[in-house]
PQR file with spaces between the fields and no chain letter, atoms N, CA, C, O and H, PARSE charges and radii, in Angstrom:
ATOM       1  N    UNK     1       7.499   16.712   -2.491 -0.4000 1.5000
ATOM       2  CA   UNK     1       7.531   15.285   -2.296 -0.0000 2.0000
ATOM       3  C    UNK     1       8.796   14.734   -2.946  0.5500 1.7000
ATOM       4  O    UNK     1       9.004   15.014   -4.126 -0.5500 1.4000
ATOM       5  N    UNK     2       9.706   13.931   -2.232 -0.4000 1.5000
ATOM       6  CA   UNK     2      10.942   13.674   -2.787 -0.0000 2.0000
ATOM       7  C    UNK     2      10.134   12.028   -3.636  0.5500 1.7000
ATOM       8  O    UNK     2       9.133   11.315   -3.582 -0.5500 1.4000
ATOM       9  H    UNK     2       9.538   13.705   -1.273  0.4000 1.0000
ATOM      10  N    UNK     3      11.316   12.170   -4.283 -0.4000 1.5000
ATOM      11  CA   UNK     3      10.865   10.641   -5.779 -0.0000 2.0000
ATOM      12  C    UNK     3      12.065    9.586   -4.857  0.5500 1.7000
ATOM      13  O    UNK     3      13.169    9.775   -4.346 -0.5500 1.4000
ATOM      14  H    UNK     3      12.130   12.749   -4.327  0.4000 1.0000
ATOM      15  N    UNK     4      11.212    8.535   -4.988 -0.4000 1.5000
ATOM      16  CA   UNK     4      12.206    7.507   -4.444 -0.0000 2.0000
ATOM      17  C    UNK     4      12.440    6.390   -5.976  0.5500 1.7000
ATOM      18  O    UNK     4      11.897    6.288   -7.076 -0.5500 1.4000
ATOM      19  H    UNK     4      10.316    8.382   -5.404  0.4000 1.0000
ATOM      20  N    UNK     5      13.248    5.901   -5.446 -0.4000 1.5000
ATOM      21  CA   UNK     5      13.496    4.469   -6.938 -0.0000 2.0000
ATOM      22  C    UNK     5      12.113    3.772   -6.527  0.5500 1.7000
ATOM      23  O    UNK     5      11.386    4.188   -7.429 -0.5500 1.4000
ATOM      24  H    UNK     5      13.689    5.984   -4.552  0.4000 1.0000
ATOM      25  N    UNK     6      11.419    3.077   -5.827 -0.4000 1.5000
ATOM      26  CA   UNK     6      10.665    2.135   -5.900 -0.0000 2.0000
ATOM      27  C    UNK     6       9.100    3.188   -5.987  0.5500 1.7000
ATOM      28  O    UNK     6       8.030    2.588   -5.885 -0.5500 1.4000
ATOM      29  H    UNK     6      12.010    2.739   -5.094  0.4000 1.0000
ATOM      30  N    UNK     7       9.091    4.471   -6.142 -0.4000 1.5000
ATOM      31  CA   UNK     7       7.756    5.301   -6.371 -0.0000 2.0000
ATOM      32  C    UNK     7       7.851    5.264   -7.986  0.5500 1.7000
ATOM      33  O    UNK     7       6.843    5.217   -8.691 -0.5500 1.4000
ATOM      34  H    UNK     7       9.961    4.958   -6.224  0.4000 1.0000
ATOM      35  N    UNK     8       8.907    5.284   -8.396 -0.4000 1.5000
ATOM      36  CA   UNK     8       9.454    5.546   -9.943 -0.0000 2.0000
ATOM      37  C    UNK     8       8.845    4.022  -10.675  0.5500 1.7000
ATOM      38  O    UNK     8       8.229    3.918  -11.736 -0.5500 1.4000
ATOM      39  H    UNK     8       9.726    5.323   -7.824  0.4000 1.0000
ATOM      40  N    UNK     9       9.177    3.123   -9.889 -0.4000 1.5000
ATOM      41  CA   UNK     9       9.059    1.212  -10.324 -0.0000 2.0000
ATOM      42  C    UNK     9       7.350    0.955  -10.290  0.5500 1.7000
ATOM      43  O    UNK     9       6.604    0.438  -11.121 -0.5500 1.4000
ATOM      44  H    UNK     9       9.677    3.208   -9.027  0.4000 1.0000
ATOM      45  N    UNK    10       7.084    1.568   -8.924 -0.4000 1.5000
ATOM      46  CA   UNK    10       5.806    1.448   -9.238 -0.0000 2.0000
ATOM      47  C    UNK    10       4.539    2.344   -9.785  0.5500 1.7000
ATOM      48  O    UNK    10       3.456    1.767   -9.687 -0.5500 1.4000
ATOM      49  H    UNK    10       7.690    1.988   -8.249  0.4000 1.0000
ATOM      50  N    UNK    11       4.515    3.420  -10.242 -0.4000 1.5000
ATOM      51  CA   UNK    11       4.029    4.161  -10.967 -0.0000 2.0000
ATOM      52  C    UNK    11       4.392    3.583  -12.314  0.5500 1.7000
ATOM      53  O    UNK    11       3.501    3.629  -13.161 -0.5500 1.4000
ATOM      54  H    UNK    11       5.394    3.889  -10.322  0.4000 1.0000
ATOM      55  N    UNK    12       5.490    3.075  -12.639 -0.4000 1.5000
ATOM      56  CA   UNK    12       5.631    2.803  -14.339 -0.0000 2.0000
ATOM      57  C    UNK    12       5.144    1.690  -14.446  0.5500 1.7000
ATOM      58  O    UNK    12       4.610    1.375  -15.510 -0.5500 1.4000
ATOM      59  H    UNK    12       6.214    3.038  -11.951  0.4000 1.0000
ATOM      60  N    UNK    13       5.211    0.625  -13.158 -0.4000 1.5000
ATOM      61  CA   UNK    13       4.212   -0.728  -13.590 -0.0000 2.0000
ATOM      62  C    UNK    13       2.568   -0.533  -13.650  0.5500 1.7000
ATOM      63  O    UNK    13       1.713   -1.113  -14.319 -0.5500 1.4000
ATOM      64  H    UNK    13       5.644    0.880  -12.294  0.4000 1.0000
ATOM      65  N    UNK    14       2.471    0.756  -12.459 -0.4000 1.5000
ATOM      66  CA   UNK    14       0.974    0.829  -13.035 -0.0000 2.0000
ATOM      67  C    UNK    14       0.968    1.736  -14.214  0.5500 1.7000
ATOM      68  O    UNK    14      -0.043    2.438  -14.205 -0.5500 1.4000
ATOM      69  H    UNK    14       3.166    1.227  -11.916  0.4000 1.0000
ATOM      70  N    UNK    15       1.489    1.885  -14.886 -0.4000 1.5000
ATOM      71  CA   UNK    15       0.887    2.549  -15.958 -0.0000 2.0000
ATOM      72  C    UNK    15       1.251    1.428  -17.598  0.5500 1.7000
ATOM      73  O    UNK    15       0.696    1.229  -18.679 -0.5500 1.4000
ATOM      74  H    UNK    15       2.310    1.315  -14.893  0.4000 1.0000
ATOM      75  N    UNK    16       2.283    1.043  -17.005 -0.4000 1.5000
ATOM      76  CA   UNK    16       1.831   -0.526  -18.037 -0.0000 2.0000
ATOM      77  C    UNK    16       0.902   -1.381  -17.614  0.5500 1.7000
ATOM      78  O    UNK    16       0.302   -1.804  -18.602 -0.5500 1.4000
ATOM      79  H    UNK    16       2.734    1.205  -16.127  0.4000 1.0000
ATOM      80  N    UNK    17       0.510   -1.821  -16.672 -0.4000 1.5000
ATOM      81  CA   UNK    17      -0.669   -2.062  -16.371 -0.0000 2.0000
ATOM      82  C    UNK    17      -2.037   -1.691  -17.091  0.5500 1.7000
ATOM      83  O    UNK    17      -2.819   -2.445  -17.670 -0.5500 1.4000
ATOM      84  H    UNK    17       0.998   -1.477  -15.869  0.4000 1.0000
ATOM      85  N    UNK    18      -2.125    0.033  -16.845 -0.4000 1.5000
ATOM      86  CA   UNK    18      -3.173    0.641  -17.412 -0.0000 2.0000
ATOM      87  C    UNK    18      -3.200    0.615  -18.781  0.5500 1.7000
ATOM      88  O    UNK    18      -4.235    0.764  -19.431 -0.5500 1.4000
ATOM      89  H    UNK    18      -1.489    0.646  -16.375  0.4000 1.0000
ATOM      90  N    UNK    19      -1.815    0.385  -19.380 -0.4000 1.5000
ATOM      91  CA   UNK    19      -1.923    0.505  -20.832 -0.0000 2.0000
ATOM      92  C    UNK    19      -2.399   -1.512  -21.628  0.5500 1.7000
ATOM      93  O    UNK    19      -2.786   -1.738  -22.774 -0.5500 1.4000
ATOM      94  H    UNK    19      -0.975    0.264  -18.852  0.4000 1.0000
ATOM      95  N    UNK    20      -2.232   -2.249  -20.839 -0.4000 1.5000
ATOM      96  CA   UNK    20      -2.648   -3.241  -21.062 -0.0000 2.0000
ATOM      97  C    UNK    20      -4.051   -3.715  -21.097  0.5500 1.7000
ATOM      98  O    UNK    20      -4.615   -4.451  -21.906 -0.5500 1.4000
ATOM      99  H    UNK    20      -1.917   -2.065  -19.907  0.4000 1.0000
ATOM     100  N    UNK    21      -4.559   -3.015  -19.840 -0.4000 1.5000
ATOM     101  CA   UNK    21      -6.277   -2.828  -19.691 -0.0000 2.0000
ATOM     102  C    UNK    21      -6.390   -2.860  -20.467  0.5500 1.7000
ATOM     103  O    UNK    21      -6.508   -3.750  -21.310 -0.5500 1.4000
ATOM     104  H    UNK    21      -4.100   -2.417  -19.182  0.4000 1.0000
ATOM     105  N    UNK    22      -6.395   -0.857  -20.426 -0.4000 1.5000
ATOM     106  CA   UNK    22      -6.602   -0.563  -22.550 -0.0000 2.0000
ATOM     107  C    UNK    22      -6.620   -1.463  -23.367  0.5500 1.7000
ATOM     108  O    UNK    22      -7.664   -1.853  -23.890 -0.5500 1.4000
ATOM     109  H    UNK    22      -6.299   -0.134  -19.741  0.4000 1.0000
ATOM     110  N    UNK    23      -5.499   -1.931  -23.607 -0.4000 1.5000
ATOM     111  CA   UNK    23      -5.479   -2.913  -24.818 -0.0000 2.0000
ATOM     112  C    UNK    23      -6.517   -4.131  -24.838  0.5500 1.7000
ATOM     113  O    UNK    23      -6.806   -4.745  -25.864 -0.5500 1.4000
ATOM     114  H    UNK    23      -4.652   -1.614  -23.182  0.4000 1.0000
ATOM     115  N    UNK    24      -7.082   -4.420  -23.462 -0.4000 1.5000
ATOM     116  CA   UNK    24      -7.710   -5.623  -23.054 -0.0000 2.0000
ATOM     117  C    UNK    24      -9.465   -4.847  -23.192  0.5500 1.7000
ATOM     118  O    UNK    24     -10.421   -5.618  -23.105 -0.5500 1.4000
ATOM     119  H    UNK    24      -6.847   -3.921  -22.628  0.4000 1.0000
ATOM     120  N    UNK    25      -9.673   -3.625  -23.362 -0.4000 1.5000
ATOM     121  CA   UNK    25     -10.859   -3.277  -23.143 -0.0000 2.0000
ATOM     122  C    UNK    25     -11.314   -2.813  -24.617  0.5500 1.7000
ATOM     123  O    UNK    25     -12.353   -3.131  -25.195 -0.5500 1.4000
ATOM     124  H    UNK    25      -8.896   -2.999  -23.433  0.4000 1.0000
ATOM     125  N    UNK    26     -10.095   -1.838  -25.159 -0.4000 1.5000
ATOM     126  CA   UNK    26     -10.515   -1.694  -26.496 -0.0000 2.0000
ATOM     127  C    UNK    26     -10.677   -2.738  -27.257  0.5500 1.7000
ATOM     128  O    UNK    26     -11.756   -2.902  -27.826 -0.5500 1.4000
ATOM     129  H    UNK    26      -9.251   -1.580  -24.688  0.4000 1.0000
ATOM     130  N    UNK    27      -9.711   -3.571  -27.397 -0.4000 1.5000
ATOM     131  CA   UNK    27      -9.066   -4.472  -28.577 -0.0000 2.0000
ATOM     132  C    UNK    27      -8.799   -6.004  -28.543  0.5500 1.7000
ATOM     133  O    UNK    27      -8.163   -6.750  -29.289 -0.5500 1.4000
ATOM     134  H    UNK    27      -8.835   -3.437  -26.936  0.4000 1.0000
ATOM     135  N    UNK    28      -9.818   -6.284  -26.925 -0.4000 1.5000
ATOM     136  CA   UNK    28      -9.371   -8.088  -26.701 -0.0000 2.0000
ATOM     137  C    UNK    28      -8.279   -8.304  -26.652  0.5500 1.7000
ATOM     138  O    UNK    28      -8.217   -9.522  -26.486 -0.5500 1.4000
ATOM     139  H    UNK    28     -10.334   -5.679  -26.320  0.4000 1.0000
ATOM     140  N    UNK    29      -6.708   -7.671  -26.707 -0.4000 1.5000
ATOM     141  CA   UNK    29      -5.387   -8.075  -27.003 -0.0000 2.0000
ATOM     142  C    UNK    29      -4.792   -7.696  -25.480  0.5500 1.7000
ATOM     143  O    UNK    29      -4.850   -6.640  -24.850 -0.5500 1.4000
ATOM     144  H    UNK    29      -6.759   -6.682  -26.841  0.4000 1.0000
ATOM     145  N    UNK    30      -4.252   -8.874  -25.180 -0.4000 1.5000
ATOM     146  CA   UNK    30      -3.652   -9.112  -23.476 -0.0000 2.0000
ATOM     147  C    UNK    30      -2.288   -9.494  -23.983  0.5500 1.7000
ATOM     148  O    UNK    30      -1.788  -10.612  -24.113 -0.5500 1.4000
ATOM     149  H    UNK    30      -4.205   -9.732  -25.691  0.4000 1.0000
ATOM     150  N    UNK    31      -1.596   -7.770  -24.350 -0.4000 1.5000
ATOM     151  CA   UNK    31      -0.072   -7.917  -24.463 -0.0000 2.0000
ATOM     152  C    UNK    31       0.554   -8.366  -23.839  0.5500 1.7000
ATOM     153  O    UNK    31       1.536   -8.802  -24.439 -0.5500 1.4000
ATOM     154  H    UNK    31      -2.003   -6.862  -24.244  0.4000 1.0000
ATOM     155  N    UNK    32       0.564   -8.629  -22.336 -0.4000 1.5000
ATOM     156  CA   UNK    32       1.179   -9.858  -21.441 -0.0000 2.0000
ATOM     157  C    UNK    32       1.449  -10.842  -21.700  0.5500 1.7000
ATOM     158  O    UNK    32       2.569  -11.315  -21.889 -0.5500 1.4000
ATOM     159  H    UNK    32      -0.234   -8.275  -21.849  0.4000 1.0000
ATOM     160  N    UNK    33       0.618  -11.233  -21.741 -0.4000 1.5000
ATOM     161  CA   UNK    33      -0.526  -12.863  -21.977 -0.0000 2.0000
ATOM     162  C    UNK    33       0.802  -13.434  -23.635  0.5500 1.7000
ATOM     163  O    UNK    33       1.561  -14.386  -23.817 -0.5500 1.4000
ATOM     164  H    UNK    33      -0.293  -10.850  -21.587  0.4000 1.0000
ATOM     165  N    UNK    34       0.366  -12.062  -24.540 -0.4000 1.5000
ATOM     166  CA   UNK    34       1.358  -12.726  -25.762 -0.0000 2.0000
ATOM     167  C    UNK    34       2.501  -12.575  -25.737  0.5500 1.7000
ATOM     168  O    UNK    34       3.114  -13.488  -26.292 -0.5500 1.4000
ATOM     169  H    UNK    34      -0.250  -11.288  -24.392  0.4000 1.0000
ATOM     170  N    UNK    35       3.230  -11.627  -25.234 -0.4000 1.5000
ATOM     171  CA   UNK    35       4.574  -11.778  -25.091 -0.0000 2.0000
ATOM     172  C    UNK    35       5.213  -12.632  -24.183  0.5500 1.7000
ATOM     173  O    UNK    35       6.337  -13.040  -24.476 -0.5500 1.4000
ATOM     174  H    UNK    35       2.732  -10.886  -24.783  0.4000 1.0000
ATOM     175  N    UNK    36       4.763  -12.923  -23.281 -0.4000 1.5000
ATOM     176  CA   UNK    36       5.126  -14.454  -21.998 -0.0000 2.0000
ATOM     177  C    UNK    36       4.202  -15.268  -22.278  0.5500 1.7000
ATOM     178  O    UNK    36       3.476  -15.029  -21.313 -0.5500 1.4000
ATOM     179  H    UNK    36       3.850  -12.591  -23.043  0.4000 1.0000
ATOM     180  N    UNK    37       3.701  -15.994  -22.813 -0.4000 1.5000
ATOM     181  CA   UNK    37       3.135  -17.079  -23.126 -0.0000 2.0000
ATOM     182  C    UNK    37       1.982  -17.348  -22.826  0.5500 1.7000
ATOM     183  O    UNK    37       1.790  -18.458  -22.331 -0.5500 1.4000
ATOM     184  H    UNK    37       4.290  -16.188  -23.597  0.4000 1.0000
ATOM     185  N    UNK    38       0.910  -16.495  -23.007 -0.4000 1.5000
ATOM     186  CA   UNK    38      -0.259  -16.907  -22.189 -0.0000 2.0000
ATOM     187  C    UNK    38      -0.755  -16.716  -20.893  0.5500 1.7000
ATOM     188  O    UNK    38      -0.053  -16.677  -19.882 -0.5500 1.4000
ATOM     189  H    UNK    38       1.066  -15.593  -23.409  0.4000 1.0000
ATOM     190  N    UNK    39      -2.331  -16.562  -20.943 -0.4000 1.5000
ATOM     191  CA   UNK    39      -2.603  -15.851  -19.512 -0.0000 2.0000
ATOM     192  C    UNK    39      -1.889  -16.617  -17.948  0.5500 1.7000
ATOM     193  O    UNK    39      -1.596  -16.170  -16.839 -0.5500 1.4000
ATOM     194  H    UNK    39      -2.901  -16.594  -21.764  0.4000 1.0000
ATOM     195  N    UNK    40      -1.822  -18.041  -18.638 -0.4000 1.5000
ATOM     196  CA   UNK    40      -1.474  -18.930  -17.271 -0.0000 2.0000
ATOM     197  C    UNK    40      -0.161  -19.443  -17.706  0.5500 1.7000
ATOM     198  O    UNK    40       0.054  -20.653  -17.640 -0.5500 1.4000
ATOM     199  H    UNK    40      -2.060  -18.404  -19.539  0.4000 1.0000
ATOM     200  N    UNK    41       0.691  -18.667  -18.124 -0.4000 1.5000
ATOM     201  CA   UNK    41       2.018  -19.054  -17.735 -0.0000 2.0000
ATOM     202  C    UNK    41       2.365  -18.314  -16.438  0.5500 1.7000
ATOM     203  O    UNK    41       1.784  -17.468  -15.757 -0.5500 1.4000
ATOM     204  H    UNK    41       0.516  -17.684  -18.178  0.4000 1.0000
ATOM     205  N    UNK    42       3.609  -18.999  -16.354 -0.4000 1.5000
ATOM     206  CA   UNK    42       4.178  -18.576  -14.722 -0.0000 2.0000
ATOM     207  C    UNK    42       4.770  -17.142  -14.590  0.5500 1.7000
ATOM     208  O    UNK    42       4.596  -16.468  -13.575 -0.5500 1.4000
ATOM     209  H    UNK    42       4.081  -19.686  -16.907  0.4000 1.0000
ATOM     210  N    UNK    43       5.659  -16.603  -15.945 -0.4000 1.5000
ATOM     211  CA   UNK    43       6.110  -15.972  -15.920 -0.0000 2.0000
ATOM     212  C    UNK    43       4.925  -14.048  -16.232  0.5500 1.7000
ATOM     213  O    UNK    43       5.272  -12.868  -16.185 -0.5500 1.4000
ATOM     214  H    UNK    43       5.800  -17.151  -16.770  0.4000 1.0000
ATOM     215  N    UNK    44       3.691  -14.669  -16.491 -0.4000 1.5000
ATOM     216  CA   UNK    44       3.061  -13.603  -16.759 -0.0000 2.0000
ATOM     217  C    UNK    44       2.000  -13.270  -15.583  0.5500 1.7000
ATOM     218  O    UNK    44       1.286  -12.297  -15.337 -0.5500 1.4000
ATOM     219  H    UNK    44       3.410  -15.628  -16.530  0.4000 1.0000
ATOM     220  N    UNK    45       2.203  -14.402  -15.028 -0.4000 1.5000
ATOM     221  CA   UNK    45       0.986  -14.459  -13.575 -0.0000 2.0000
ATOM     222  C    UNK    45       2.211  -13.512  -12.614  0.5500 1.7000
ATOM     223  O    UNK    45       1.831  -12.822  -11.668 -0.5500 1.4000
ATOM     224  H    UNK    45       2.782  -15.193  -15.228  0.4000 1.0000
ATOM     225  N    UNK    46       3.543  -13.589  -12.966 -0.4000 1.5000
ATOM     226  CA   UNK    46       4.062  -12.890  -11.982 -0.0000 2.0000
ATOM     227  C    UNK    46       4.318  -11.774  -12.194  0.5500 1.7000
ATOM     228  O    UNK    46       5.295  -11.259  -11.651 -0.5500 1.4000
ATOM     229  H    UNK    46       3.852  -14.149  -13.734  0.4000 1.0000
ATOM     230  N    UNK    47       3.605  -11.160  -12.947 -0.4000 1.5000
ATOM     231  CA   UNK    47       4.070   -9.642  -14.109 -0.0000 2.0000
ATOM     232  C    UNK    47       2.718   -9.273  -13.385  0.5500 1.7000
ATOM     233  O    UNK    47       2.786   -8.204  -12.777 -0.5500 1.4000
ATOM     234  H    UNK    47       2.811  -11.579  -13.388  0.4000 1.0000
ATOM     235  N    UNK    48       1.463   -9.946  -13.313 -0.4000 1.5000
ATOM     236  CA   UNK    48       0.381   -9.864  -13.028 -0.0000 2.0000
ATOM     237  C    UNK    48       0.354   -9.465  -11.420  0.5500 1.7000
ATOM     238  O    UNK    48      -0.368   -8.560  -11.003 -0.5500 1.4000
ATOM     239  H    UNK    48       1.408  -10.814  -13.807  0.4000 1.0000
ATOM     240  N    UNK    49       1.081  -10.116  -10.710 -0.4000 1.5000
ATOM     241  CA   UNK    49       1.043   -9.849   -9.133 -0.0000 2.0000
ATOM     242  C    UNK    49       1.730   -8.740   -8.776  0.5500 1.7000
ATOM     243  O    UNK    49       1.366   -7.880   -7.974 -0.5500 1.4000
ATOM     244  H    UNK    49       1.668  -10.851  -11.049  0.4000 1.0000
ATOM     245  N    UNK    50       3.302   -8.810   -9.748 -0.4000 1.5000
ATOM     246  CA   UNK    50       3.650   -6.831  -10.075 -0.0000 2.0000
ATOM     247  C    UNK    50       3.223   -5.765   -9.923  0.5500 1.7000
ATOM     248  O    UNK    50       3.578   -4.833   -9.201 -0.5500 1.4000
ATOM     249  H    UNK    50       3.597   -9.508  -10.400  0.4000 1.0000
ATOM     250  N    UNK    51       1.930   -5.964  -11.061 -0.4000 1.5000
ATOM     251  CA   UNK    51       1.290   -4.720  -11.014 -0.0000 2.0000
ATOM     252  C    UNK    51       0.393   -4.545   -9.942  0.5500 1.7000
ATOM     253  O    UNK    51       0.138   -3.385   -9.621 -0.5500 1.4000
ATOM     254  H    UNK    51       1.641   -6.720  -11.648  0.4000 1.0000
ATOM     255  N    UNK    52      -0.307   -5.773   -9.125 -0.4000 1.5000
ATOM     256  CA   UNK    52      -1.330   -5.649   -8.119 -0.0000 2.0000
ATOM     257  C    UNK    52      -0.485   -4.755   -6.795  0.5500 1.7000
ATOM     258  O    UNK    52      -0.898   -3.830   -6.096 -0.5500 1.4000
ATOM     259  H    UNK    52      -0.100   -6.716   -9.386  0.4000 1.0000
ATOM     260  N    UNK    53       1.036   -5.569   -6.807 -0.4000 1.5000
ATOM     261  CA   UNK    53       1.776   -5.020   -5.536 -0.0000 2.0000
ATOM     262  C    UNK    53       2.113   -3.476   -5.741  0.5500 1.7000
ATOM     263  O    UNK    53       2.101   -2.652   -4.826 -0.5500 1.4000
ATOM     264  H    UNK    53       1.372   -6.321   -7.375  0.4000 1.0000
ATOM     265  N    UNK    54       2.431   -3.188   -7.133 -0.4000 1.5000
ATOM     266  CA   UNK    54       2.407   -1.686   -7.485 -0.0000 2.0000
ATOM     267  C    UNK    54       1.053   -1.309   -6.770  0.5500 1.7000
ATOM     268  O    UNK    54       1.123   -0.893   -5.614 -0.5500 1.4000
ATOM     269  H    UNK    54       2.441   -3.856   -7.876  0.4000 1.0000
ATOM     270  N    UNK    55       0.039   -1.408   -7.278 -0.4000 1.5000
ATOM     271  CA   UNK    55      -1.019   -0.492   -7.322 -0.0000 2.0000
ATOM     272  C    UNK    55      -1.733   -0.823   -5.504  0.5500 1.7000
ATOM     273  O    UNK    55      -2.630   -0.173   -4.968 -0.5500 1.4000
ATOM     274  H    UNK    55      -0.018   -1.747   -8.217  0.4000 1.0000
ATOM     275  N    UNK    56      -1.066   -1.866   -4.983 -0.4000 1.5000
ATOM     276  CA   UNK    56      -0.847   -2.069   -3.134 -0.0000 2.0000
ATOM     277  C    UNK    56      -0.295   -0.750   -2.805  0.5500 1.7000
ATOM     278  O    UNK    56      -0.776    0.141   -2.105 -0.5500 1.4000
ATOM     279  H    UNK    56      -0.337   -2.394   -5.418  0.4000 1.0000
ATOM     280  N    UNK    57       0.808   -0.804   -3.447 -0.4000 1.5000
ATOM     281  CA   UNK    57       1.928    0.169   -3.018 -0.0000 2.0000
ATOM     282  C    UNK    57       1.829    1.696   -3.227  0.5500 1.7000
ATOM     283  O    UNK    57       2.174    2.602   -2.467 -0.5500 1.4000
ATOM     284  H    UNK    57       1.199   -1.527   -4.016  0.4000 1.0000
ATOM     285  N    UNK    58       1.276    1.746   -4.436 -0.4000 1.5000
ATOM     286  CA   UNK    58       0.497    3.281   -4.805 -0.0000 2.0000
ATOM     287  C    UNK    58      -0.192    4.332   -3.689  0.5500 1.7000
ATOM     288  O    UNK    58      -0.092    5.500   -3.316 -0.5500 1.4000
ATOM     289  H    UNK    58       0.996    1.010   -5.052  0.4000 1.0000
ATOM     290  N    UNK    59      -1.045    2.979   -3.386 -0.4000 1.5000
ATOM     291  CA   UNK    59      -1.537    3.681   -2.525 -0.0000 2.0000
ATOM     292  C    UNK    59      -1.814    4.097   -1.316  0.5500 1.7000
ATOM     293  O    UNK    59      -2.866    4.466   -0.795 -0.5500 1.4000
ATOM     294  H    UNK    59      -1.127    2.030   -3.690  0.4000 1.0000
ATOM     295  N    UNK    60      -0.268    3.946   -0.763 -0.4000 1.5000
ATOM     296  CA   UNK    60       0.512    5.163    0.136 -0.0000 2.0000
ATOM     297  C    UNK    60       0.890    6.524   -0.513  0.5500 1.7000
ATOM     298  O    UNK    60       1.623    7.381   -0.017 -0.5500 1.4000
ATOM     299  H    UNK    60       0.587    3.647   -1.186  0.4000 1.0000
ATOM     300  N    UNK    61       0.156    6.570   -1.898 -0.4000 1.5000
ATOM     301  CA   UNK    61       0.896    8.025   -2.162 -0.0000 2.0000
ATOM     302  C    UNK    61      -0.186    8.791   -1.876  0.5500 1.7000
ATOM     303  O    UNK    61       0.026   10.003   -1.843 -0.5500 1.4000
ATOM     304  H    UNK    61      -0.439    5.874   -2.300  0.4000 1.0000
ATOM     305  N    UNK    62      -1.761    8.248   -1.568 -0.4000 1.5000
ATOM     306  CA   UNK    62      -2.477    9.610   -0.785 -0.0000 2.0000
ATOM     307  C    UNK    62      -2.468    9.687    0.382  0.5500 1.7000
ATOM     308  O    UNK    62      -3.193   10.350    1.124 -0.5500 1.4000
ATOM     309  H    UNK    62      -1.933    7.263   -1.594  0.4000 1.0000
ATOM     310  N    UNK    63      -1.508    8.899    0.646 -0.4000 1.5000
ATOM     311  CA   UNK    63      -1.311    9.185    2.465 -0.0000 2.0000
ATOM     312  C    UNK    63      -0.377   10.612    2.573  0.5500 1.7000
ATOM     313  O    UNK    63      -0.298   11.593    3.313 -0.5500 1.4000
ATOM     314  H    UNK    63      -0.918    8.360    0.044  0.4000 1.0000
ATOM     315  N    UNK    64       0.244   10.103    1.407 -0.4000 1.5000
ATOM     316  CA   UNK    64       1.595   10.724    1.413 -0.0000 2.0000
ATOM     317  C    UNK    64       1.429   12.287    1.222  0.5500 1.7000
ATOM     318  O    UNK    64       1.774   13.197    1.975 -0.5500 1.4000
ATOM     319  H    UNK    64       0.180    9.306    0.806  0.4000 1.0000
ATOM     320  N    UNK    65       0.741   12.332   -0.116 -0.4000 1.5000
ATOM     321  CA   UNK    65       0.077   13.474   -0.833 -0.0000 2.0000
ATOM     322  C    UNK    65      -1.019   14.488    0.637  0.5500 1.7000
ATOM     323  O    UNK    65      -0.920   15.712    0.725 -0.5500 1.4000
ATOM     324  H    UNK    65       0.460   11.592   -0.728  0.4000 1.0000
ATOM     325  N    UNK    66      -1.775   13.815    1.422 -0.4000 1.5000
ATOM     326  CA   UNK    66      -2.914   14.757    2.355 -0.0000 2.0000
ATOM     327  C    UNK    66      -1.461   15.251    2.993  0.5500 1.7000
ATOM     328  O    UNK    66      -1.105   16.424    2.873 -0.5500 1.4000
ATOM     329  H    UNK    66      -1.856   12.821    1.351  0.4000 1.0000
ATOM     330  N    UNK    67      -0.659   14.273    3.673 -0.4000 1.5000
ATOM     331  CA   UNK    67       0.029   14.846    4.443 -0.0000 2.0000
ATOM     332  C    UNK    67       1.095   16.214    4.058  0.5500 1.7000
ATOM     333  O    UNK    67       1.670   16.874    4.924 -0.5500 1.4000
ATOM     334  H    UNK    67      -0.948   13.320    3.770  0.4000 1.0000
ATOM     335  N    UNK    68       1.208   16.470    2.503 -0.4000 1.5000
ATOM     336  CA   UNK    68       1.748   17.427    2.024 -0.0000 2.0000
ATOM     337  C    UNK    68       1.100   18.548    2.157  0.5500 1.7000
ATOM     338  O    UNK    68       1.508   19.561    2.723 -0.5500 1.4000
ATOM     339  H    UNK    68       0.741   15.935    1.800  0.4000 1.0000
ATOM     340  N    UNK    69      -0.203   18.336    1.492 -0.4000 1.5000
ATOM     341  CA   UNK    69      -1.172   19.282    1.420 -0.0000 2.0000
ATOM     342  C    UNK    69      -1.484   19.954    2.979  0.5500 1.7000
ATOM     343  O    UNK    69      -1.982   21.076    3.074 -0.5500 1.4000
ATOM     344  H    UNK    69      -0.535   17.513    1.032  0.4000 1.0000
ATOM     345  N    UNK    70      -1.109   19.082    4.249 -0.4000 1.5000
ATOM     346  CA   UNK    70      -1.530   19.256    5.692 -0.0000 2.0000
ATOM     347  C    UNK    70       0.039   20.397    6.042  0.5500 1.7000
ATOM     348  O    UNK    70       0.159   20.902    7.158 -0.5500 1.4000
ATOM     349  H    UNK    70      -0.704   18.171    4.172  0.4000 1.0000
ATOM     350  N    UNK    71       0.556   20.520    5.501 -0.4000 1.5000
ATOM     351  CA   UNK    71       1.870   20.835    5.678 -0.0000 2.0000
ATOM     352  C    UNK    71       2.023   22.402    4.921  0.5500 1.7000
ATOM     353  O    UNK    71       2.538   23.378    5.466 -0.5500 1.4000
ATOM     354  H    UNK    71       0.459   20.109    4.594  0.4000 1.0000
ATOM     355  N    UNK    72       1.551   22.376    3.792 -0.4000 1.5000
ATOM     356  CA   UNK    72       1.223   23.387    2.946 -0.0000 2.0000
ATOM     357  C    UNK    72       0.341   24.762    3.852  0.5500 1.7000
ATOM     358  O    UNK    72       0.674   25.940    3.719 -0.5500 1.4000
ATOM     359  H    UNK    72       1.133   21.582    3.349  0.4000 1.0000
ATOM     360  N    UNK    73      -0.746   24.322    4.707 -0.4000 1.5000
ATOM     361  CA   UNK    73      -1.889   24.813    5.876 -0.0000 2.0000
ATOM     362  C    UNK    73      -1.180   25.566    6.736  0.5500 1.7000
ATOM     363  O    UNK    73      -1.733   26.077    7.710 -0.5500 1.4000
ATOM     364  H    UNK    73      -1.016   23.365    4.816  0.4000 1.0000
């Protein structure tokens, strides 16, 4: 499977993503939220739609992935 720049962008937003959960599941702390100002600032609602379009975008990689595995056969 070749790596593109925007597989690279969005795998690392979901995984800041995931590491924010975390932080939001263990520990109540929405590192977003404090470093941009709060859950409803503008600039963190759009960090927020980031990661949704990442994890949109992700998931073309099991399209991507059967079709390797179909290839492998």
């Amino acid at each position: 499977m070749r790596t593109r720049a925007l597989d690279v962008i969005a795998l690392t937003l979901i995984i800041l993503g995931a590491i924010n959960w975390g932080l939001i599941g263990f520990f109540q702390f929405d590192l977003i939220a404090s470093i941009f100002g709060g859950v409803d600032a503008w600039f963190s609602r759009a960090i927020y739609v980031l990661y949704g379009l990442a994890g949109i975008y992700c998931l073309t990689f099991y399209n991507r992935l059967d079709a390797e595995v179909m290839d492998t056969m």
